[in-house]
N, C-alpha and C positions, 0 to 999 in steps of 0.2 A: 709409520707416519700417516696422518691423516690426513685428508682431502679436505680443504672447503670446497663444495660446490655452492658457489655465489649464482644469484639469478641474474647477478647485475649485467647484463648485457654490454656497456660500456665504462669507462674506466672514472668518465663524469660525474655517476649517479651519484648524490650528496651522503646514503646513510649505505650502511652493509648489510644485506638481506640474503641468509645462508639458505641452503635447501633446510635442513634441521630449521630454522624461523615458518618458515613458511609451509611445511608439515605440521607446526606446534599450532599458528596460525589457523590452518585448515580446520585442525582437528577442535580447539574452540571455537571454531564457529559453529560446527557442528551442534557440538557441546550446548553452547550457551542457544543457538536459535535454529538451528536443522539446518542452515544454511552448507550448500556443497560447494567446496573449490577446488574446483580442479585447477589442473597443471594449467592449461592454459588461460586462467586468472590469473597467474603470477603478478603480470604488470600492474594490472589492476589493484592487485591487494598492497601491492609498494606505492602504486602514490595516495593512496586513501588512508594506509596506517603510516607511512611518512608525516602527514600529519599532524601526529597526535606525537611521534618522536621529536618532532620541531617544536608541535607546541610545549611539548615537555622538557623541553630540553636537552636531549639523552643521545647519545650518541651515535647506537644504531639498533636494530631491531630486534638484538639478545636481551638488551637492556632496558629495553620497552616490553621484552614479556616478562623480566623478572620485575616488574614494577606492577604489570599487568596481575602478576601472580602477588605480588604483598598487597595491590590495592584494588583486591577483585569490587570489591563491593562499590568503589567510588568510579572503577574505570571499567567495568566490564560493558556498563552503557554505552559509555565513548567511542569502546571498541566498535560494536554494535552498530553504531548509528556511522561511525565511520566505514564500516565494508556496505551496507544498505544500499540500494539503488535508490534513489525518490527523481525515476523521470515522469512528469505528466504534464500536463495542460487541459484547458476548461473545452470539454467537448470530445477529448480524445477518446478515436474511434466511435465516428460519428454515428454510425448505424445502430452503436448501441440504444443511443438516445431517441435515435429516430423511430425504433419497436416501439422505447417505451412512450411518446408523444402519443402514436398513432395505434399503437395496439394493447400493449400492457395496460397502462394506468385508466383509456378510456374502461376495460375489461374486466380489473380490481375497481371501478369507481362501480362499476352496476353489482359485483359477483359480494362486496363487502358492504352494501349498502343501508343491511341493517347492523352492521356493529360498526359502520363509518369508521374502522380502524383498521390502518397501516404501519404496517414496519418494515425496515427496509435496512439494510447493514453494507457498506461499505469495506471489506477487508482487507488491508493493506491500502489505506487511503491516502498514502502520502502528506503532503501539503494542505490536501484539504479541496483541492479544483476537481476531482470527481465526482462528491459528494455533494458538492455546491451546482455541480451540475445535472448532479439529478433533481434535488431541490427547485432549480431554475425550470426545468423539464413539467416538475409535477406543477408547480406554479400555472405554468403555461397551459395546462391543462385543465389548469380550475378546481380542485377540488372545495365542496363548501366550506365553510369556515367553523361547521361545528363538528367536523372530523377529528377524529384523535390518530395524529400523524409526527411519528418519532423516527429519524434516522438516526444510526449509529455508524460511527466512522474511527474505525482503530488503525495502529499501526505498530510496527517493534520499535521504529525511532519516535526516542520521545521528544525531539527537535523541532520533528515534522508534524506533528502532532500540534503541539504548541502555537505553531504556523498556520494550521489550519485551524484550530481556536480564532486565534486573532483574526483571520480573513483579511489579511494585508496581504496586497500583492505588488510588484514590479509594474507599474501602468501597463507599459506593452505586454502584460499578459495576457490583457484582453485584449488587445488587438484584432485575433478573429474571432470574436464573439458579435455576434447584430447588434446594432447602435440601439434599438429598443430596449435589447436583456442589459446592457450597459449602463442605461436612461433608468431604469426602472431597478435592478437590484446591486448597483456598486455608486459609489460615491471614492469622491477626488482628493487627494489631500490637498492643501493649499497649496504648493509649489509643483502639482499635478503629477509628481513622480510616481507616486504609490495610488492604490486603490483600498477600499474597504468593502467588504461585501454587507451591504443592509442588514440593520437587524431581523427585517422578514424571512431572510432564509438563514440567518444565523441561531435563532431562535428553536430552529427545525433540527438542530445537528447538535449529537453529544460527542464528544471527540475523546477517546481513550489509550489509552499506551497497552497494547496488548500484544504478547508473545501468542502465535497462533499453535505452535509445538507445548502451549501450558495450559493448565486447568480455566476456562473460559468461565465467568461468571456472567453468562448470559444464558437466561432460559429462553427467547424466541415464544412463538414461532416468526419467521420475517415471512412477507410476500414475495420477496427474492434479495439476492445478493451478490454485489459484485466482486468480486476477486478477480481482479486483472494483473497480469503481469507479476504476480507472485511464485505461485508455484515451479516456474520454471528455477527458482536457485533448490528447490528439494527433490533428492530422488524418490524413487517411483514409489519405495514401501513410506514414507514419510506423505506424500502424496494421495495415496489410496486413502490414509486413516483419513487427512485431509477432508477429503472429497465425503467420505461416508459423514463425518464431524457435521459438516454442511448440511447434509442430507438428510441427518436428525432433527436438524432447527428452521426446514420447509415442509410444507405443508406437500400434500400429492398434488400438484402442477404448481408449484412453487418453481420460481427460475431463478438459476445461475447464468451470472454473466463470467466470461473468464477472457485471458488475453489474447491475441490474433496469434501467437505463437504455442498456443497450448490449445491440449485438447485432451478430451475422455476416454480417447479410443484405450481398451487393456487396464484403463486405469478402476473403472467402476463401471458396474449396471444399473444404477438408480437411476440417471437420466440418461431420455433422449434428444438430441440433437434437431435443434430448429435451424441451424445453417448459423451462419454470420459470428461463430464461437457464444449462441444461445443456448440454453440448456433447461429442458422442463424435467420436474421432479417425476417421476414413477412409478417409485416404490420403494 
């Protein structure tokens, strides 16, 4: 006789999520975006692909992968963009931006000032509030106007993507942003709920749907780029390639940003470490 071992913890939970679901689970996420789940995701991965069992109708979560499996091509996105984190907010981790105000960009404005050209990449941009705040950043800092200056801002969910296209936000997103950067690059909808971000810094951003475990059709070079908050769902040999991948499409003092809970140590020797999760290129 066989066992289910259900993750369900209480007898309430709406769908049936066997251990065999959530192995199968595991193992395409892997599959389809490098993405690790461990055991202690479980919870996690039940109400995010709950979801898409709801939206679909379906009973419970055997039933959702044999759908999964006859309609890879329509739902593997879905999946996708359903296990995805997208947390962020306009400024987050504020020291980043503060380098770049008061050291970086003054430093690339003197060091690139005969080919007046910047590039700058975003990885795993979410929504689109990182990208827009570096945009807001270099604003701030003036560069001239006959600069040729391109960010790029990708991501696996192509939801989020789309979202940061549009530059519509929730009003109180900007809530702590300074009433100037507010005045000068967002405008109000009429019943003041939402925001839009101007076309001055929208203009600056190409926004892409990019799996970072696949063939990249970007040749660089960037003057740095951020990656925050991603790498923590890959392990360490997915990581390294990662990190070296980066490390081809900067320049030698080209810089990596990454998130407050990650770091290079073991992982690569290309860069060194400027404190605050900074990162200058090497070699």
């Amino acid at each position: 006789m066989t066992t289910i071992n259900s993750v369900r913890d209480r007898d309430d939970r709406e769908f049936l999520m066997t251990q065999a679901d959530f192995d199968k689970i595991s193992k395409l996420a892997m599959e389809f975006s490098g993405i690790v789940l461990a055991e202690h995701k479980r919870d996690m991965v039940y109400s995010r692909i709950a979801r898409r069992v709801r939206a679909l109708k379906l009973s419970n979560f055997s039933d959702y992968l044999s759908y999964l499996d006859n309609h890879h091509d329509q739902e593997a996105s879905d999946f996708i963009n359903a296990l995805t984190t997208n947390l962020t907010s306009f400024f987050r981790e504020s020291h980043h931006f503060d380098f770049l105000r008061e050291e970086l960009f003054p430093k690339l404005r003197f060091a690139n000032k005969n080919s007046k050209r910047l590039r700058i990449w975003s990885a795993g941009c979410s929504i689109g509030q990182e990208v827009y705040s570096i945009a807001m950043t270099l604003r701030q800092v003036g560069f001239p106007s006959d600069w040729d200056i391109k960010l790029l801002a990708t991501d696996l969910d192509s939801n989020v993507v789309a979202t940061g296209k549009s530059g519509i936000y929730p009003a109180d997103h900007i809530d702590s942003i300074p009433t100037e950067l507010v005045k000068r690059f967002f405008r109000h909808s009429t019943d003041s709920r939402s925001v839009q971000v101007k076309d001055e810094l929208r203009q600056l951003v190409t926004f892409k749907r990019l799996n970072l475990l696949e063939q990249w059709p970007i040749k660089g070079p960037f003057d740095f780029i951020f990656c925050r908050n991603v790498v923590i769902y890959f392990n360490r040999d997915t990581q390294k390639v990662l990190f070296d991948r980066y490390a081809d499409l900067l320049p030698i003092g080209g810089h990596l940003f990454i998130g407050h809970s990650e770091n290079l140590n073991g992982i690569t020797d290309r860069f060194e470490s400027l404190g605050n999760t900074i990162y200058r290129k090497i070699k």
